[in-house]
C-alpha positions as CSV (number, residue, x, y, z in Angstrom):
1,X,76.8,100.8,97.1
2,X,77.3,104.0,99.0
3,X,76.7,107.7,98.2
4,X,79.7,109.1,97.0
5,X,81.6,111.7,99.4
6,X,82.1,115.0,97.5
7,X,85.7,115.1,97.7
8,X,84.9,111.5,95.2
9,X,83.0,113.6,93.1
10,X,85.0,116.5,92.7
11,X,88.0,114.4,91.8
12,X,85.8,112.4,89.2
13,X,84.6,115.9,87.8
14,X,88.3,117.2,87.1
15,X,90.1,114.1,86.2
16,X,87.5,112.7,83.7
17,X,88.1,115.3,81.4
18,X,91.8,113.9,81.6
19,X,93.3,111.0,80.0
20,X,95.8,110.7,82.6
21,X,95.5,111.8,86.7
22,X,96.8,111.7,89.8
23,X,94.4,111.3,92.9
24,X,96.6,112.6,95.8
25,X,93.9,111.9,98.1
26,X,94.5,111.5,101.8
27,X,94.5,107.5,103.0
28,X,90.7,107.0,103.9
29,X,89.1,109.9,102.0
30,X,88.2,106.8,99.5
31,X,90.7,107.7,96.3
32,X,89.9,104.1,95.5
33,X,86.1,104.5,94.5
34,X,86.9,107.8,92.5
35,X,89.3,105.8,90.8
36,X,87.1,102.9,90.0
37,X,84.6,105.3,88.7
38,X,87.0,107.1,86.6
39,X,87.8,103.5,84.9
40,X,83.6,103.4,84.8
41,X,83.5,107.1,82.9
42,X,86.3,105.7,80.2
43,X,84.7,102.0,79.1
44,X,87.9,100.5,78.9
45,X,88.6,97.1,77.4
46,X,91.3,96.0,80.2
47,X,92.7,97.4,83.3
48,X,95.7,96.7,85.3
49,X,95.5,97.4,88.8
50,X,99.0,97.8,90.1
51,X,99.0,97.6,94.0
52,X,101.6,96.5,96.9
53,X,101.4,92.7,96.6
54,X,99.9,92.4,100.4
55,X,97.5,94.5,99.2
56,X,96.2,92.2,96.7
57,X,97.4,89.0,98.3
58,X,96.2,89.3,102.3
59,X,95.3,87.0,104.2
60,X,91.8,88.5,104.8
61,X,90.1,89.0,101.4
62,X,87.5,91.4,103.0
63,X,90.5,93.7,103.7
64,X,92.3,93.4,99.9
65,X,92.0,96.3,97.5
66,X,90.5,93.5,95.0
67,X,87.8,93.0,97.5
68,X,87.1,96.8,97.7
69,X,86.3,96.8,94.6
70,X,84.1,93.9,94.1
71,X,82.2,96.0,96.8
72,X,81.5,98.7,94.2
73,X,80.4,96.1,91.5
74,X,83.6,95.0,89.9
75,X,85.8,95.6,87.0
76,X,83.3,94.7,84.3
77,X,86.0,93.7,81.8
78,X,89.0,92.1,81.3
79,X,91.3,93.2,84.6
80,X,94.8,92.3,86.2
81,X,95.6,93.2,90.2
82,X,99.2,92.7,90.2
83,X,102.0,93.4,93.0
84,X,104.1,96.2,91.7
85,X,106.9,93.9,93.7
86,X,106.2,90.7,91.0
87,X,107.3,93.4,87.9
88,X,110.7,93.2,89.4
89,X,110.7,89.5,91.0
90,X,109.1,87.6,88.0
91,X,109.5,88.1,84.0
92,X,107.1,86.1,83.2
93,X,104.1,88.0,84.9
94,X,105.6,91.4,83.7
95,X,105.5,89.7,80.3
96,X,102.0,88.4,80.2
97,X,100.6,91.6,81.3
98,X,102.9,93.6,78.7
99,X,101.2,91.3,76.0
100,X,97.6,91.8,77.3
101,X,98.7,95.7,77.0
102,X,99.3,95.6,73.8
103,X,96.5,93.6,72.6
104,X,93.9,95.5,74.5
105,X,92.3,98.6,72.4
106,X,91.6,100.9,75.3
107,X,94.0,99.5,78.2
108,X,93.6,101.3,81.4
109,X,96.6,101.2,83.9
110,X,95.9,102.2,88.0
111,X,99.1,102.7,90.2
112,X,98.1,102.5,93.7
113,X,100.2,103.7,96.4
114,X,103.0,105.2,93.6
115,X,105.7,106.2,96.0
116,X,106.7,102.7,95.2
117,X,108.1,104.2,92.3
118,X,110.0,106.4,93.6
119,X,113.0,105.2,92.7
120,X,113.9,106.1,89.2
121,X,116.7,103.7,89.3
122,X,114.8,100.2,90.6
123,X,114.3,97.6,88.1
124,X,110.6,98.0,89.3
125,X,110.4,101.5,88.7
126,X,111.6,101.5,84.9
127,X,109.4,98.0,83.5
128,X,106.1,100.2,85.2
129,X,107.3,103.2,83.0
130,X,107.8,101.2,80.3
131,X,103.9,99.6,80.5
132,X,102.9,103.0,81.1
133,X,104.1,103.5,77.4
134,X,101.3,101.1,76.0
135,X,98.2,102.9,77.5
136,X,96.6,106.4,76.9
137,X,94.9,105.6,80.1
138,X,96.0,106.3,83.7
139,X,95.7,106.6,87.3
140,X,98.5,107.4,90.3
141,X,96.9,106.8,93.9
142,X,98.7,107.9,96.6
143,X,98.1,109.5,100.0
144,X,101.5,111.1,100.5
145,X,102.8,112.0,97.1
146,X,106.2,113.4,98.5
147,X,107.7,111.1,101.3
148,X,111.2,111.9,101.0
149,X,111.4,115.8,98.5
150,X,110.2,117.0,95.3
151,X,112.1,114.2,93.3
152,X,109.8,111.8,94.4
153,X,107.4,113.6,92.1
154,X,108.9,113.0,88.9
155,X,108.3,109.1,88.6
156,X,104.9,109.4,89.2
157,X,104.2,111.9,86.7
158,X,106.4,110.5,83.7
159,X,104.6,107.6,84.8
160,X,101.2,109.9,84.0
161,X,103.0,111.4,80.8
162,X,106.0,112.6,79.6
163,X,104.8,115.5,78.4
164,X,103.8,116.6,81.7
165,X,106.6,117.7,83.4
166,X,108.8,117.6,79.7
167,X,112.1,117.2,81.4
168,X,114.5,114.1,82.5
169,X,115.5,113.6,86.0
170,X,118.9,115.4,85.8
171,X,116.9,118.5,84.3
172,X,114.4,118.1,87.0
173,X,116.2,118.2,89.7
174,X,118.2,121.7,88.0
175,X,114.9,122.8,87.9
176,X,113.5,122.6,91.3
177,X,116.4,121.3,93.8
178,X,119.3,123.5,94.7
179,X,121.4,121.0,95.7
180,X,125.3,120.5,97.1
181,X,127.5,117.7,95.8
182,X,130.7,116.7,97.4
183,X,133.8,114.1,96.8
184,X,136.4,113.1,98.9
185,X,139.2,110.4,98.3
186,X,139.9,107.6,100.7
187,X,142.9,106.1,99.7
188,X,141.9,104.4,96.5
189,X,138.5,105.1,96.6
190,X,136.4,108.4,95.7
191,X,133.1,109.3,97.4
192,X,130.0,111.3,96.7
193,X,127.9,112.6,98.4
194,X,124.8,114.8,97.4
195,X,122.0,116.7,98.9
196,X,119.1,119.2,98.5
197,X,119.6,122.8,100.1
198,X,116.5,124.2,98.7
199,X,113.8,124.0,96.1
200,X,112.9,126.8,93.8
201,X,110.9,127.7,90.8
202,X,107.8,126.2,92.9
203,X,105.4,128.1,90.6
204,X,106.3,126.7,87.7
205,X,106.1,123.1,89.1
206,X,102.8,123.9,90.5
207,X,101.6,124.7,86.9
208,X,102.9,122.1,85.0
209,X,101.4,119.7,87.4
210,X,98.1,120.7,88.8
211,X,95.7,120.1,85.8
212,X,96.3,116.2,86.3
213,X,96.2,115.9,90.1
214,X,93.6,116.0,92.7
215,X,94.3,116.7,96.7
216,X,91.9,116.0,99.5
217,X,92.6,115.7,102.8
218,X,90.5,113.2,105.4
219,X,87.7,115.3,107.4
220,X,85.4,112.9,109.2
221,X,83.9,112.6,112.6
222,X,86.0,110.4,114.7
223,X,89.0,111.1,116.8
224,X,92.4,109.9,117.0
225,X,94.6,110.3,120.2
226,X,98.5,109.6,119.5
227,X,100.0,108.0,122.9
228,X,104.2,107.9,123.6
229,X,104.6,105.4,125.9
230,X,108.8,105.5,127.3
231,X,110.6,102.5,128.2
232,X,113.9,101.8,129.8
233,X,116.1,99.4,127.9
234,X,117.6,96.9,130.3
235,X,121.6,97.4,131.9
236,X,122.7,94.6,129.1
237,X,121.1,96.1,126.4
238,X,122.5,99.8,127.1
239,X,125.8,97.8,127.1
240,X,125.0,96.3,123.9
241,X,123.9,99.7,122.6
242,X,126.8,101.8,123.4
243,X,129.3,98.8,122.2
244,X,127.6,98.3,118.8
245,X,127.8,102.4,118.2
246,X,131.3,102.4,119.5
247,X,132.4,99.3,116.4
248,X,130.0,100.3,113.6
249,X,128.8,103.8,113.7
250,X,132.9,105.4,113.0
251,X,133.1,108.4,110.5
252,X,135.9,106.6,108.9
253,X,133.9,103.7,108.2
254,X,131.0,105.5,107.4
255,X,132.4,107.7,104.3
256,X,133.9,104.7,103.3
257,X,130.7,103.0,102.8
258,X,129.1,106.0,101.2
259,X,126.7,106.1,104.7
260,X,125.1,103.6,102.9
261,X,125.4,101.6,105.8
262,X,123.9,104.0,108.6
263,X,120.7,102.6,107.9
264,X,121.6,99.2,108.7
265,X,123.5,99.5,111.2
266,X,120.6,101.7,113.3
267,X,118.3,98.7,112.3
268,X,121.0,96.4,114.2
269,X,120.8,98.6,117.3
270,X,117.2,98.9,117.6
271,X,116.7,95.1,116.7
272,X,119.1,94.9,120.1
273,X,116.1,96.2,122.2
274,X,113.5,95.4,120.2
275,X,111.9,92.5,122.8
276,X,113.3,94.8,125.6
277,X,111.2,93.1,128.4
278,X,109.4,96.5,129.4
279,X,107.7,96.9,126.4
280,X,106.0,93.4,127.1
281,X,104.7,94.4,130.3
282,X,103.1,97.8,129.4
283,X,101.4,95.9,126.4
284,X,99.8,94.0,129.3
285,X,98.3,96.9,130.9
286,X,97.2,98.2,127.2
287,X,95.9,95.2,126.2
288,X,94.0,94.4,130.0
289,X,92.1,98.1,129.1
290,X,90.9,97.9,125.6
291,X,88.3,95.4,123.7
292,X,91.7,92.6,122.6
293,X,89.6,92.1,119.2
294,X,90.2,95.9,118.3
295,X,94.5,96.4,118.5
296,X,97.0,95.7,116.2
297,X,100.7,95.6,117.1
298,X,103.3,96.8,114.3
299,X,106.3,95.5,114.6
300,X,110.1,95.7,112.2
301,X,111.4,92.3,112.7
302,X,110.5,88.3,112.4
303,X,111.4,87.6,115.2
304,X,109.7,90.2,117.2
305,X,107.0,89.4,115.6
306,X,107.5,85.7,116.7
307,X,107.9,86.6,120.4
308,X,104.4,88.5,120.3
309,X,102.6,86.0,118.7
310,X,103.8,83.1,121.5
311,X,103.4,86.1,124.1
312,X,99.6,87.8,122.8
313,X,98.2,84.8,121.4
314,X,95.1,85.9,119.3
315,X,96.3,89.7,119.3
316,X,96.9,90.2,115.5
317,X,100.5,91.6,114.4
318,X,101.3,93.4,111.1
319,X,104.3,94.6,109.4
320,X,105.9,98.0,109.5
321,X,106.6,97.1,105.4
322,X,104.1,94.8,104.2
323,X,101.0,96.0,105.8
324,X,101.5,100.2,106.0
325,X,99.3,100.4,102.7
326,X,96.2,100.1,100.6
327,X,94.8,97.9,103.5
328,X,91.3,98.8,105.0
329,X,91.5,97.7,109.0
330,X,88.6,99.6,110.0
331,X,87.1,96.7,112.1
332,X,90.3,97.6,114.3
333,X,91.2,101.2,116.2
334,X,94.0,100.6,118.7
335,X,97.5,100.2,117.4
336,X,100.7,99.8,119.5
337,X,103.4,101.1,117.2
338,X,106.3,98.5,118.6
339,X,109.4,99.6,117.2
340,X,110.2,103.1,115.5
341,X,110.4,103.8,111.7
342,X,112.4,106.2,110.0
343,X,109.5,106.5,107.1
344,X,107.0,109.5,107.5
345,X,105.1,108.3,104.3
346,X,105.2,104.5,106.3
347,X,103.9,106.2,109.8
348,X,101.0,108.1,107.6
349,X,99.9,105.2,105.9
350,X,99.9,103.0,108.7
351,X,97.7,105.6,110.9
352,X,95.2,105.8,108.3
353,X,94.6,101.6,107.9
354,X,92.1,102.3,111.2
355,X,91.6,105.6,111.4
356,X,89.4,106.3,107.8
357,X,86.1,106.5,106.1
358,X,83.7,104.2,107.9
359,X,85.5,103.4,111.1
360,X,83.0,103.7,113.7
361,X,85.0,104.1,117.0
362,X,87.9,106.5,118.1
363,X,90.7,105.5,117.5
364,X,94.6,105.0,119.4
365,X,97.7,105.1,118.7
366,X,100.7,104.1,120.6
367,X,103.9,104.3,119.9
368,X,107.1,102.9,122.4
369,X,109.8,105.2,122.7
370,X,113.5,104.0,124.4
371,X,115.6,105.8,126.9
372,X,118.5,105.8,124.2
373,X,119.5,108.8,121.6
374,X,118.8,106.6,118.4
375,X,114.9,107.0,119.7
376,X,114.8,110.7,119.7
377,X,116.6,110.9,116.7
378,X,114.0,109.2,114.7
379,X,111.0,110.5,116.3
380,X,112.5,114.2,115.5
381,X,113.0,112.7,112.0
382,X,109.5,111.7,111.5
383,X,108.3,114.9,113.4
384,X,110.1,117.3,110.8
385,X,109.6,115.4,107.6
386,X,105.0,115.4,109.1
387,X,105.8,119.5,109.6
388,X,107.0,119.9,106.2
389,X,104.6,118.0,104.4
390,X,102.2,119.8,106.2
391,X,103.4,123.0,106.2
392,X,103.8,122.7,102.2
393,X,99.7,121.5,101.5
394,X,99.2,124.2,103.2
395,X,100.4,127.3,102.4
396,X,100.6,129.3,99.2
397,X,103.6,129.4,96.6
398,X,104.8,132.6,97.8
399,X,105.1,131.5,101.5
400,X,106.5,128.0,100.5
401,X,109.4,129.8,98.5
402,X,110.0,132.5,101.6
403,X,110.7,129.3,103.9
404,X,112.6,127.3,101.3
């Protein structure tokens, strides 16, 4: 088994004097072994290990979170590795591990990767705070705790304890978030919208929260080198383009819906010029100068990822969704970013399944970027949300509440 980094240790040295914690560890800086030694420090008498279900379920074992920790000898008593998806998909599972809770004396409960409880409303997200209920227990693991704002927070720490943050989501948000909220009538119907202007009261968050959670960023001695590669989209599919923006994206239409259909209709126009012949041919040239054993392709849609497979036989493909966490791809360290995401926490993630603790080579990333405004617009989205995350790690309270 190997040494323990320090940033392990240090985590295992605060949190163990905890009952509940919250490893905010960087993807790669190994928050998995500091949690599994945590479990060790405690003796419990059952564990459930919540994870993303590809996480526990890929196709390569070596690669699964389960498998990680068989590497470090293995949950030594009675354990579950569930997909946090199956609480919401199946009531049978999420009723068999409820009973095992509640017979178990000392149950232990890990939530890896807890921005997929994020959403206070989900089905998912209420039957995991509902299990958190029947252990003393617990662990959140996550590498980028705030993905979206601060309300992303208060899940995972009512997951940790209610008497952590003391407060209910409404109250929460008063709290921290100065926000805006407007309604406007079309014909029949009334809409709302809401969102954040500010945050304030930072301080006070900072020290309701920062007994129970650890931070480390990923220091180690390998480089990674983040390549845009452009690409023209063909005559036909700037037609397509402008003529699916013209029909869907109206402001008419778009209030009426609430804008909960912008979303889906920017995942219509990219899907347009997803396969955009180009892109095919600069692969070639990528894949002619590197070791073909080594890349991964990401890609958003089926049947993108159907076209690769019949055009790069034997060059692996992996999901934007499915694939973007708790997997350890180390033996690869070129990735072609096919299609953009509108996810920071999703781009983060994804970077960090090659480029982490024990990669041995420097690692690539490329990413395609269209000659069409939807392009820039979600590369500047992904650029600001990166600066802000980074900008609040770090700097102190006082600058933080200067700037928002």
């Amino acid at each position: 088994m190997q040494t323990l980094l320090d940033s392990q240790k240090s985590a295992i040295s605060k949190l163990k004097k905890y009952k509940v914690g919250a490893l905010f560890m960087e993807p790669g800086t190994g928050k998995t072994r500091a949690a599994f030694e945590l479990v060790k420090s405690v003796d419990p008498d059952y564990v459930l290990y919540l994870a993303p279900y590809q996480a526990i379920n890929t196709t390569n074992y070596n690669e699964s979170v389960v498998a990680e920790i068989e590497r470090y000898g293995g949950f030594q008593m009675q354990h579950d590795f569930i997909g946090v998806e199956s609480l919401s998909a199946s009531d049978r599972i999420y009723l068999n591990i409820t009973s095992a809770l509640r017979q178990a004396q000392r149950p232990f409960i890990i939530c890896d990767e807890s921005l997929k409880i994020k959403n206070v409303e989900a089905k998912r997200t209420k039957r995991i705070l509902f299990l958190s209920t029947l252990a003393e227990y617990k662990l959140v693991l996550n590498g980028t705790p705030v993905s979206r704002n601060l309300l992303d927070l208060w899940s995972q720490m009512e997951f940790l304890s209610p008497k952590i943050l003391k407060m209910d989501t409404a109250e929460y948000k008063n709290t921290f978030c100065e926000y805006t909220t407007m309604r406007k009538r079309i014909g029949r119907r009334s809409i709302t919208r809401e969102w954040i202007n500010r945050y304030h009261n930072l301080d006070y968050l900072y020290s309701l929260i920062s007994p129970f959670v650890f931070e480390a960023d990923l220091s180690i001695n390998i480089k990674v080198q983040f390549i845009d590669i452009h690409f023209c989209l063909t005559e036909q599919e700037k037609k397509d383009h402008e003529y699916l923006k013209r029909k869907y994206l109206d402001n008419e239409v778009m209030e009426l819906r609430n804008n909960n259909i912008f979303l889906e209709i920017t995942q219509k126009l990219q899907h347009n010029y997803s396969c955009s012949p180009e892109k095919f041919e600069i692969t070639r040239r990528i894949l002619s100068r590197h070791d073909k054993s080594k890349i991964l392709i990401c890609v958003k849609y089926i049947d993108t990822r159907e076209k690769l497979s019949k055009a790069f036989p034997g060059i692996r493909i992996i999901s934007w969704q499915k694939n973007a966490f708790a997997l350890n791809l180390q033996d690869y360290n070129i990735m072609i970013k096919w299609d953009k995401h509108w996810d920071y926490a999703l781009h983060d993630q994804l970077m960090h399944r090659i480029y982490r603790h024990g990669q041995q080579h420097d690692c690539i990333v490329y990413d395609f970027c269209g000659n069409v405004g939807l392009e820039d617009m979600m590369k500047e989205n992904v650029d600001k949300k990166g600066a802000l995350l980074k900008a609040f790690k770090n700097k102190t309270i006082e600058e933080l509440k200067k700037e928002v």
